[in-house]
RODO-2510 file (C-alpha; in nm, 4 decimals, decimal comma):
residues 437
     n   res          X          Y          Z
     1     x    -0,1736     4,8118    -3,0426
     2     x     0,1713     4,9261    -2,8570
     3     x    -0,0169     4,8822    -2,4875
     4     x    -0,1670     4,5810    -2,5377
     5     x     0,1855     4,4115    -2,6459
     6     x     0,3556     4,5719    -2,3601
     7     x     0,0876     4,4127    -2,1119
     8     x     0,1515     4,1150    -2,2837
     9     x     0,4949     4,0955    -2,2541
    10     x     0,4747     4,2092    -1,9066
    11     x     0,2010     3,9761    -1,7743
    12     x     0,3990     3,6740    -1,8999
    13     x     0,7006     3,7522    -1,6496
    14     x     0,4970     3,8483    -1,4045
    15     x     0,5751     4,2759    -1,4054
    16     x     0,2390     4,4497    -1,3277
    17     x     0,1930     4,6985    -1,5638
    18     x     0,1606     5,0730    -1,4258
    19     x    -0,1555     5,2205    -1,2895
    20     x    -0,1745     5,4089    -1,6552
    21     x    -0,1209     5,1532    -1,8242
    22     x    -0,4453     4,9745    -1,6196
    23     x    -0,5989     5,2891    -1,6563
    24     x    -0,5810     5,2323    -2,0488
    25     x    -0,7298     4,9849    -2,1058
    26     x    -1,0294     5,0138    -1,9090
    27     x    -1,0858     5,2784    -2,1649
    28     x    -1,0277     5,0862    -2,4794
    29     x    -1,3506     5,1310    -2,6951
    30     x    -1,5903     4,8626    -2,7960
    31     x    -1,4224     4,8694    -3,1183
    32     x    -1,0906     4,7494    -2,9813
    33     x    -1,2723     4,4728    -2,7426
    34     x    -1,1529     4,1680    -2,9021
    35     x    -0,8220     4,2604    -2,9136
    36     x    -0,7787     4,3294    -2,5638
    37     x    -0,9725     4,0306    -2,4635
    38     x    -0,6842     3,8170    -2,7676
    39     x    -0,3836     3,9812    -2,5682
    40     x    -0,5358     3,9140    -2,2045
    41     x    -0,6206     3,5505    -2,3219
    42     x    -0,2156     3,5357    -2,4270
    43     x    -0,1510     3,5777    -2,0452
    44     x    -0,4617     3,3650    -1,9309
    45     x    -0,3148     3,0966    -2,1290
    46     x     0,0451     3,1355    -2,0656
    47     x    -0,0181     3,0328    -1,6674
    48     x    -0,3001     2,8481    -1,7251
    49     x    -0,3478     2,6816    -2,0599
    50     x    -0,7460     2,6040    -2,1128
    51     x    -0,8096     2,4750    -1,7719
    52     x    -1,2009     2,5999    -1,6321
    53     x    -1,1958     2,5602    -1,2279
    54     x    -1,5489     2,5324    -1,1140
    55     x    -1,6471     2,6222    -0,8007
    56     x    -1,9877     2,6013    -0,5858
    57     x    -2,1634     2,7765    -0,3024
    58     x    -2,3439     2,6606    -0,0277
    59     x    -2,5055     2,9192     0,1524
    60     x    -2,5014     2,8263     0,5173
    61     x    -2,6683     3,0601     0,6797
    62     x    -2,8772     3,3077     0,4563
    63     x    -3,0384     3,6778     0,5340
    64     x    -3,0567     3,8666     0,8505
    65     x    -2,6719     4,0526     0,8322
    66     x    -2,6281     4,3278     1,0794
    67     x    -2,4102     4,5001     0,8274
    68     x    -2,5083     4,7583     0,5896
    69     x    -2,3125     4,7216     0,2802
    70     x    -2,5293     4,9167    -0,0023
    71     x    -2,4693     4,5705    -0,2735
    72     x    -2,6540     4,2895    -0,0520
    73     x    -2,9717     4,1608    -0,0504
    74     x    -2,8968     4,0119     0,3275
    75     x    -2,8171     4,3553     0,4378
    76     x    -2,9670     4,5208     0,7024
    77     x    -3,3222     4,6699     0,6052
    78     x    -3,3050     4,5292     0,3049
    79     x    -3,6409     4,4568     0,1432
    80     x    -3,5422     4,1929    -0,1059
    81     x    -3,7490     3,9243    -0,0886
    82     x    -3,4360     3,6169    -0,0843
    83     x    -3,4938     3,2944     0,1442
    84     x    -3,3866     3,3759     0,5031
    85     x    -3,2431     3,0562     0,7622
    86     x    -3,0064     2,9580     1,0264
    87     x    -2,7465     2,7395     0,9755
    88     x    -2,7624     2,4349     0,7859
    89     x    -2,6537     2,0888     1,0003
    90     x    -2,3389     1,9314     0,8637
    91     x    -2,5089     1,6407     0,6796
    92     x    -2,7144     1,9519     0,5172
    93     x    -2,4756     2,1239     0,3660
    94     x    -2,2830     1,8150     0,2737
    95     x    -2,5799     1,6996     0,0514
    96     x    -2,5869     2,0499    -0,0756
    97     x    -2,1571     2,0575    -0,2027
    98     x    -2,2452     1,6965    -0,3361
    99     x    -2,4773     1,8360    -0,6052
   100     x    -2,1856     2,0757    -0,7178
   101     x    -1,9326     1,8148    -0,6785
   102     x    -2,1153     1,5826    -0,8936
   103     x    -2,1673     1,8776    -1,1659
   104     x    -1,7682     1,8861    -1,2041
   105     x    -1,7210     2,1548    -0,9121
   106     x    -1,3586     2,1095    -0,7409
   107     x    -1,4263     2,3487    -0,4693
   108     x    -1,7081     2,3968    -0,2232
   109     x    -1,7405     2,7604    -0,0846
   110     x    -1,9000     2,7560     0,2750
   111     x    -2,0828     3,1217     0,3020
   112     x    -2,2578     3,2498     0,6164
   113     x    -2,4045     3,5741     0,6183
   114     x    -2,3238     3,8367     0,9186
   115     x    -2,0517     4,0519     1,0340
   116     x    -1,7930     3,7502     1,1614
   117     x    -1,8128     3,4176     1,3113
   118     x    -1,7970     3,3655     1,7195
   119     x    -1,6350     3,0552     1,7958
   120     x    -1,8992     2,8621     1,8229
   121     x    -2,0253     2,9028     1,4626
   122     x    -1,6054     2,8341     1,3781
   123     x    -1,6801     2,4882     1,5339
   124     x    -2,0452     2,3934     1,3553
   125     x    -1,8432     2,5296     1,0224
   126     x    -1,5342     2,3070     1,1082
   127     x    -1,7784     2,0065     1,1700
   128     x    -1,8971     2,1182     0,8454
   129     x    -1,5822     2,1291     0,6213
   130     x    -1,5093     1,7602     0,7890
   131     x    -1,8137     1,5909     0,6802
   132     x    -1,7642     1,7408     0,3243
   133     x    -1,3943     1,6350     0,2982
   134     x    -1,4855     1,2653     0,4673
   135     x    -1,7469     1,2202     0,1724
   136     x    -1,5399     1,3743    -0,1126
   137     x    -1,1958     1,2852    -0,1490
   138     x    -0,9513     1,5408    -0,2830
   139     x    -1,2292     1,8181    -0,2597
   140     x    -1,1062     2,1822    -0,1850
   141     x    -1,3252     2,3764     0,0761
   142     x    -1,3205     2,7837     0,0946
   143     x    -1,5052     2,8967     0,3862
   144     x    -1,6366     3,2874     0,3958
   145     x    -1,8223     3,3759     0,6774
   146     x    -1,6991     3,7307     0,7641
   147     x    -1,4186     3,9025     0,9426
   148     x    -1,2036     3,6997     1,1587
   149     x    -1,1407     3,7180     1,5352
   150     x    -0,7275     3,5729     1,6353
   151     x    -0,7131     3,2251     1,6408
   152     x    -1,0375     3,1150     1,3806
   153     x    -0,8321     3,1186     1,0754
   154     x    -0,6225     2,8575     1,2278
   155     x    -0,8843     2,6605     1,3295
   156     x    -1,0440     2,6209     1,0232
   157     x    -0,7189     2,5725     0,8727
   158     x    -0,6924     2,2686     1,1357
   159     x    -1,0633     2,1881     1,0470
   160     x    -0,9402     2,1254     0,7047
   161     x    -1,0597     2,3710     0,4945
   162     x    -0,8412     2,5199     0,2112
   163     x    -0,9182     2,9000     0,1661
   164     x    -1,0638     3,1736     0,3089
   165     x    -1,2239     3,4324     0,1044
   166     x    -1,2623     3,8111     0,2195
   167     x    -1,3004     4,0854    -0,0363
   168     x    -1,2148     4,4295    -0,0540
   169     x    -1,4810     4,4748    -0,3106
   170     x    -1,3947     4,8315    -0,3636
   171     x    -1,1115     5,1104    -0,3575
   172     x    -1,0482     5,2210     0,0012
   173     x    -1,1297     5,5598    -0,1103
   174     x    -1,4936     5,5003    -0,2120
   175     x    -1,5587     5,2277     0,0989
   176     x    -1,7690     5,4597     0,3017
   177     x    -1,9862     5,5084     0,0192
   178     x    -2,0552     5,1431     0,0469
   179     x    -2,0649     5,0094     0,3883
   180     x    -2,0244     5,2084     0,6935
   181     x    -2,0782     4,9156     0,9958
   182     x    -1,6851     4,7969     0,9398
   183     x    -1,4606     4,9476     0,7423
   184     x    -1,1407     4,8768     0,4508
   185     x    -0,9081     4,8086     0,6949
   186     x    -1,1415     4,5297     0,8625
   187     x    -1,1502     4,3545     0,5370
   188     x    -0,7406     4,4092     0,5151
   189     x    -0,6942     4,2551     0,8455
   190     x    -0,9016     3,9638     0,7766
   191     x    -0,7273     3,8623     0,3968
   192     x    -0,3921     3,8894     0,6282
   193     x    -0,5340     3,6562     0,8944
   194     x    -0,6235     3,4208     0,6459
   195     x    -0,2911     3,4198     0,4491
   196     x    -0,1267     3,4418     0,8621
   197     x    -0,2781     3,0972     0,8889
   198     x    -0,1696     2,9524     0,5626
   199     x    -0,4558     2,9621     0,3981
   200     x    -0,5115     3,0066     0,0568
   201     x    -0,6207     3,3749     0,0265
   202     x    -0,9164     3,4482    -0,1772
   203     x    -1,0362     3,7996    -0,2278
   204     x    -1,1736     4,0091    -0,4971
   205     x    -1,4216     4,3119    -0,6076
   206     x    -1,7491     4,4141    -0,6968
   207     x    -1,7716     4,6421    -0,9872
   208     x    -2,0550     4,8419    -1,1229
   209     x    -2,1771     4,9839    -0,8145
   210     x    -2,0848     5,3331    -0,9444
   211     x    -1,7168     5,3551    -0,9039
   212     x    -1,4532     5,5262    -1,1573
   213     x    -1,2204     5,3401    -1,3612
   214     x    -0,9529     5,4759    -1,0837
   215     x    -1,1430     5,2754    -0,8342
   216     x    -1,1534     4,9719    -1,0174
   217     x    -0,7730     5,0239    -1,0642
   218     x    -0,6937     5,1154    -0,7141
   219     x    -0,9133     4,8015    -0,5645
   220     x    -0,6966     4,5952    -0,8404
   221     x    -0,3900     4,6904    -0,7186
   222     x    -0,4610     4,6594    -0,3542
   223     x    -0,5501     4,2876    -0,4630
   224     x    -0,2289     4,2274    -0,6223
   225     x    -0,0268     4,3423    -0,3183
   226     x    -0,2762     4,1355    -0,1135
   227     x    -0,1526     3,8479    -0,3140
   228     x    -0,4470     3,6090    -0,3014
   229     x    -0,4594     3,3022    -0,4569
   230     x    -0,8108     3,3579    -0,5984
   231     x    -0,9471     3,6806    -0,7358
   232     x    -1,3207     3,6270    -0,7688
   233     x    -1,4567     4,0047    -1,0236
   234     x    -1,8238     3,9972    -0,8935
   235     x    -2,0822     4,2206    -1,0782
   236     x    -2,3340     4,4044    -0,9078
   237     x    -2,6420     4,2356    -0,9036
   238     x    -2,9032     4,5439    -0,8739
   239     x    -3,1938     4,3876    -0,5793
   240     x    -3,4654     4,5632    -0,6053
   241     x    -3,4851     4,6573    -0,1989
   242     x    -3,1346     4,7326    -0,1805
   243     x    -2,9818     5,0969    -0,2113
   244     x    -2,8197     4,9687    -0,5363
   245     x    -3,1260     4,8440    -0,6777
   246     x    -3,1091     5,1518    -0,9649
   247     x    -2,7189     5,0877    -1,0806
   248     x    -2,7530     4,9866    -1,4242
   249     x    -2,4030     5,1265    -1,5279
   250     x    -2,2388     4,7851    -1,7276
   251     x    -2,2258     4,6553    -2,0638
   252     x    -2,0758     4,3283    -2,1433
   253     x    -1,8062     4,4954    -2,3317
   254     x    -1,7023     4,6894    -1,9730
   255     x    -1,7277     4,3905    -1,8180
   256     x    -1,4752     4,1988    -2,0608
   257     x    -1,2118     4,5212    -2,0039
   258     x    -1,2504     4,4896    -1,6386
   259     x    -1,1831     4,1301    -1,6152
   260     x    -0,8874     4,2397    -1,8856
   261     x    -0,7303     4,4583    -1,6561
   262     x    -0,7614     4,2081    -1,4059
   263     x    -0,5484     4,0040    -1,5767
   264     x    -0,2944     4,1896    -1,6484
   265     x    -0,2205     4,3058    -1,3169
   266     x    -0,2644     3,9450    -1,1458
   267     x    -0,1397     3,7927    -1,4495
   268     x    -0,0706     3,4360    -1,2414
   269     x    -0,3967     3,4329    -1,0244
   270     x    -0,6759     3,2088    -1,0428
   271     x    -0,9146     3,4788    -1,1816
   272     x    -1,2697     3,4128    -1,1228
   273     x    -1,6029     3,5275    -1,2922
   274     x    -1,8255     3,5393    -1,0166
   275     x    -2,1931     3,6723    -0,9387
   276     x    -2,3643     3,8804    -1,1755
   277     x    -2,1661     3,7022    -1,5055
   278     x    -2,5327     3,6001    -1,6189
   279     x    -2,6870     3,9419    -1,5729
   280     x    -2,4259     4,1764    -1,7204
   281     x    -2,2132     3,9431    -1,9528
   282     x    -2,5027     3,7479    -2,0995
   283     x    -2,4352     3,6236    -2,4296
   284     x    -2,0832     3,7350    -2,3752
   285     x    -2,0043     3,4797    -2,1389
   286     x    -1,7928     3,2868    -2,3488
   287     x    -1,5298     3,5467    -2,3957
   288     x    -1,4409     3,6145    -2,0587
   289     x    -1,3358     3,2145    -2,0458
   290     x    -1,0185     3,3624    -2,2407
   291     x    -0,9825     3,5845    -1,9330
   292     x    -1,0419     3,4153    -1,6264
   293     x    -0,9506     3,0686    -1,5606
   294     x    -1,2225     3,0100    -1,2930
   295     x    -1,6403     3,0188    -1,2370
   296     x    -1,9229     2,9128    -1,0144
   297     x    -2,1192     2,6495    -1,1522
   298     x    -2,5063     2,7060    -1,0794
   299     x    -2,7006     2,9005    -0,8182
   300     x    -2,5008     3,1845    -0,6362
   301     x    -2,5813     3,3129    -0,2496
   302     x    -2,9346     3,4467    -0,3217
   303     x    -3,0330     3,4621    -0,7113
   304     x    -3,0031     3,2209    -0,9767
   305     x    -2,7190     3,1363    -1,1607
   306     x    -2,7119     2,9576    -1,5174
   307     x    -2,8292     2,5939    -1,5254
   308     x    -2,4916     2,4186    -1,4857
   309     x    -2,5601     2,1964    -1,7488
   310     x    -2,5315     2,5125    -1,9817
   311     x    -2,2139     2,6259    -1,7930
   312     x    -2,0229     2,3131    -1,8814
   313     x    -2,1703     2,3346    -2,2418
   314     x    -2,0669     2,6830    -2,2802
   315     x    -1,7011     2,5593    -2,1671
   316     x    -1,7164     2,2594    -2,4234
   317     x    -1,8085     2,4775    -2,6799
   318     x    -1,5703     2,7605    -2,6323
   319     x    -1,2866     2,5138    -2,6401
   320     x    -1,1994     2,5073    -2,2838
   321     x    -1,1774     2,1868    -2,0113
   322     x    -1,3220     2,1525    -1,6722
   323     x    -1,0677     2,1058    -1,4270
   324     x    -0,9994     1,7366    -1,2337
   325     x    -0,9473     1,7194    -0,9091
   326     x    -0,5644     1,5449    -0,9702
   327     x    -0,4718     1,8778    -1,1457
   328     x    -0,3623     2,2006    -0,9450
   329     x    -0,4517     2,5060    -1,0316
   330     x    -0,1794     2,7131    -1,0071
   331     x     0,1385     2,7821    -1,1335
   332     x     0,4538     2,5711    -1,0383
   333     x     0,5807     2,9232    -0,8931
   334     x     0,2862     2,9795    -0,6144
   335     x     0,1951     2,5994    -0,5625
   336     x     0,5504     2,5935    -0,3991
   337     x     0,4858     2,9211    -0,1788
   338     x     0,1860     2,7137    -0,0354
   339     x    -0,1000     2,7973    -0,2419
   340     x    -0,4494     2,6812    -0,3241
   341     x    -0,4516     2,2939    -0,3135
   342     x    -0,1371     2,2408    -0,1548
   343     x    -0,0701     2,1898     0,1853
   344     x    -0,1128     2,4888     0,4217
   345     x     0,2684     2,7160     0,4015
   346     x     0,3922     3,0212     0,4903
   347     x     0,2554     3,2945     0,3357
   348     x     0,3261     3,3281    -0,0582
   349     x     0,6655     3,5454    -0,1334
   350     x     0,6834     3,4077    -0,4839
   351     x     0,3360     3,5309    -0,6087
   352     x     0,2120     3,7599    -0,8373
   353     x     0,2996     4,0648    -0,6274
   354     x     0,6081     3,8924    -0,4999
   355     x     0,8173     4,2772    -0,4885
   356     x     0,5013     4,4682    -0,3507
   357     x     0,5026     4,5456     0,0196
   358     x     0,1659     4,4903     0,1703
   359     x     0,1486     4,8273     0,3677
   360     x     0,0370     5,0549     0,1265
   361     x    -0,3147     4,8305     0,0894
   362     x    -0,4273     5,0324     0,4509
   363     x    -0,3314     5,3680     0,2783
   364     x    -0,1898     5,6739     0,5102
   365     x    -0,2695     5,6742     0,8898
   366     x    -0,4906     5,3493     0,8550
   367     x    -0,4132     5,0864     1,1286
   368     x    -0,4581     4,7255     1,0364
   369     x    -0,7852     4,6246     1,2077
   370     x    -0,8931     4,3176     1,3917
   371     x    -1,5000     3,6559     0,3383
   372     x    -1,6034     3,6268     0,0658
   373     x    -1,6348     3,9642     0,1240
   374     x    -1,8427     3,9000     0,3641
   375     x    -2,1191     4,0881     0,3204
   376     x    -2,1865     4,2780     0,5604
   377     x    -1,8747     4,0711     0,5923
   378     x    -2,0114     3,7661     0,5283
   379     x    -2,3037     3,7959     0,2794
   380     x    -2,1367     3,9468    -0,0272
   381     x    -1,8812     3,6845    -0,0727
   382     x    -1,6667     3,5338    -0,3241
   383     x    -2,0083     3,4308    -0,5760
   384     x    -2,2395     3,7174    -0,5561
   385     x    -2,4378     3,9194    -0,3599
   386     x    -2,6161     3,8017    -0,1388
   387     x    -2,8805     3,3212     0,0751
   388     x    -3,1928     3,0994     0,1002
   389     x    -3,4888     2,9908     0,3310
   390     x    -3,5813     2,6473     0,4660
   391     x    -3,9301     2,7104     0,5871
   392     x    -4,0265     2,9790     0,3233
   393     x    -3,9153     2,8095     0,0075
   394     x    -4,1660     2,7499    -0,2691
   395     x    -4,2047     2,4539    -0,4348
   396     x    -4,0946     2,5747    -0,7694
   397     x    -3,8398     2,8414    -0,8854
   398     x    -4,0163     3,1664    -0,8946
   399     x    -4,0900     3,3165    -1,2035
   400     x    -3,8800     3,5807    -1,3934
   401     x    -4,0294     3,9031    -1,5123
   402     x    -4,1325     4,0312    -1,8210
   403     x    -3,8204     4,1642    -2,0379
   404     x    -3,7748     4,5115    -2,0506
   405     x    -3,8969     4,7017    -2,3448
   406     x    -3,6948     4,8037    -2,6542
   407     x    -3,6649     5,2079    -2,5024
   408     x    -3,6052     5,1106    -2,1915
   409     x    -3,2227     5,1619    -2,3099
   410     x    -3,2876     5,5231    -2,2776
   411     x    -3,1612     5,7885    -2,5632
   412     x    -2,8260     5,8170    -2,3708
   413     x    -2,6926     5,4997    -2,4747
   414     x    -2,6644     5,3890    -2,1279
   415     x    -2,6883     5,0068    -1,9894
   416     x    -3,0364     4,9059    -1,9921
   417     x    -3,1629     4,7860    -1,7012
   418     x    -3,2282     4,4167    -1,7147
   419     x    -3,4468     4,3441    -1,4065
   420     x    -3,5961     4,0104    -1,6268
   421     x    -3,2487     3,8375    -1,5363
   422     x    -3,2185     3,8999    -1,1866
   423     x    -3,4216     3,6271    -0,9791
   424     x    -3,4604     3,5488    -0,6253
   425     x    -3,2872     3,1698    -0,5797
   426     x    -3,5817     2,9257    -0,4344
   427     x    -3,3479     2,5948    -0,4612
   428     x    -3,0782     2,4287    -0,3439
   429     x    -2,9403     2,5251     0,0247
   430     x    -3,2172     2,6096     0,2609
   431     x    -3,5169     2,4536     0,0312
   432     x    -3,6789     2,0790    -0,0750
   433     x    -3,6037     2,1825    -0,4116
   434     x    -3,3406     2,0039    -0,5981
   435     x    -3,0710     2,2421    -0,6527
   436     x    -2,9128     2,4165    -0,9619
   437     x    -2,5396     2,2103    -1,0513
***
């Protein structure tokens, strides 16, 4: 196929291919899936041989967001029934990033949930990232806790921490639609502060919350002139109690193009698979290795993840390697513009959108305002949607439900709606149960 040679060629010096050309293969048919996930893996490859990065969540601070973004099960009035705490103590959450550390994980990502910290949640999470990086030597720590106020980048950045993740999630156009208690340019702002402060940037998307493929492509783009280190492609994870408990709209095979196009437009990125992989990829999973060069291992914010024991199988298996901490994840090209692992630089002029000016990301008349998405800003970060509760915990996972039956898929021949996979996290951060890495 012509286009998927072209991206090829393109993605391994770097060129972005045009928004048609994006456009295109988003709609690729089923049919022509395994070649576009052969030509992506060419690029995935190219910058990043077979090397997995795992990466784990600890969920500081879980439920309660005054934000109202439509995808989270911490959002406000939501009636999803997740674990719901205040922040973990330091020596908490330090047990918590052990269990992922000692599962192969080479970064820890710190999530709070609400609209931003105030500085006095900047110091608890500094004291945080300190104790984590005094325990673990060579660990990398991403914190995500919402949009940031002048000044807290940097002192996180002095605090020790690594990254910073803030998505865009979706295309500026459709934001509204989403969240209306902050807005695009919020989330703009706060990516900027982060990479400001010479941090690696990590920010990425949500799809399958009902956008177009010219969404996907626009949010994709804004990314790449973003220039983040990280690009974490979360999938909706429908909560029953959220407004997006009913969008069903993904098949694995949409889910492979997406992380496709991805690539090709960040061809030199650390793509990650983030929440939702389980739900919407399933059996698929193994695929998208040859697309993104990243993953969370176990549990994500508030639902389950796959056992990490089967994450690192599935890697084994599909012929891939976890990883070490002695290796760096990027290219030579953007570990010497200061990205992730290195030691904090000037912003990144050498990375994948290297000729893109950053402007056009606000769109028309928008002013740059003042996570990890976070959702509200800081519960829908860089691993999925959504935290868990000390005092409320059960003793034992809860159950899953009943699969769906066979015409459930509906005589359309749309996604079937696979409520039996989605399930409330009752482990790890927040709980006495041992936790999922």
């Amino acid at each position: 196929m012509d286009l998927l040679n072209t991206l090829v060629d393109k993605g391994l010096r770097r060129e972005p291919p045009t928004r048609d050309e994006a456009l295109a293969v988003l709609a690729t048919s089923d049919d022509d899936v395994l070649d576009v996930v052969a030509a992506a893996g060419r690029v995935r490859r190219h910058w990043f041989g077979r090397r997995v990065k795992l990466n784990y969540l600890v969920n500081l601070k879980s439920g309660l967001c005054p934000e109202d973004c439509s995808y989270c099960s911490q959002r406000l009035g939501s009636t999803a029934g997740i674990l719901k705490y205040t922040w973990l103590k330091p020596e908490q959450a330090s047990q918590a990033a052990a269990a992922g550390l000692a599962g192969g994980a080479k970064r820890v990502c710190l999530v709070a949930s609400g609209r931003g910290p105030t500085d006095r949640d900047v110091a608890r999470v500094s004291d945080t990232i300190k104790a984590i990086k005094e325990q673990n030597e060579g660990v990398e720590v991403c914190a995500c806790l919402g949009l940031l106020s002048d000044g807290q980048a940097e002192r996180l950045r002095d605090a020790g921490a690594d990254a910073y993740n803030h998505n865009l999630n979706t295309s500026e156009g459709t934001y509204e639609q989403i969240t209306t208690t902050h807005t695009y340019a919020d989330r703009v702002d706060t990516v900027r502060k982060a990479h400001g402060a010479g941090l690696s940037a990590c920010s990425g998307l949500i799809a399958g919350m009902g956008e177009s493929d010219a969404d996907l492509v626009d949010v994709v783009f804004a990314l790449r002139e973003l220039d983040p280190d990280s690009v974490p492609v979360n999938f909706l994870i429908p909560f029953e109690g959220t407004p997006l408990a009913k969008e069903w709209n993904l098949t694995p095979q949409r889910c492979l193009r997406i992380l496709a196009m991805v690539r090709f437009v960040c061809p030199d990125a650390e793509v990650r698979i983030a929440g939702g992989r389980e739900v919407h990829l399933r059996t698929l999973q193994p695929l998208a290795l040859h697309l993104a060069n990243s993953l969370f291992l176990g549990d994500y914010l508030t639902s389950e993840g796959q056992a990490g024991k089967a994450d690192l199988e599935m890697i084994a298996d599909a012929g891939f390697e976890v990883e070490g901490t002695g290796e760096v994840t990027l290219p030579p090209h953007r570990v010497t513009a200061g990205g992730c692992g290195t030691s904090p630089a000037a912003t990144s002029s050498a990375g994948c959108a290297s000729s893109s000016s950053t402007e056009s990301v606000r769109g028309p008349g928008v002013p740059a305002a003042g996570e990890g998405a976070s959702a509200g800003p800081g519960c829908g970060p860089c691993g999925g949607h959504g935290g868990t509760t000390g005092q409320d915990a059960p003793a034992v996972p809860a159950a899953r439900t009943a699969p769906p039956a066979a015409d459930e898929a509906g005589s359309t021949g749309a996604p079937k709606a696979r409520t039996d996979l989605v399930a409330v996290r009752r482990r790890g951060a927040g709980t006495d149960v041992a936790p999922n890495a």
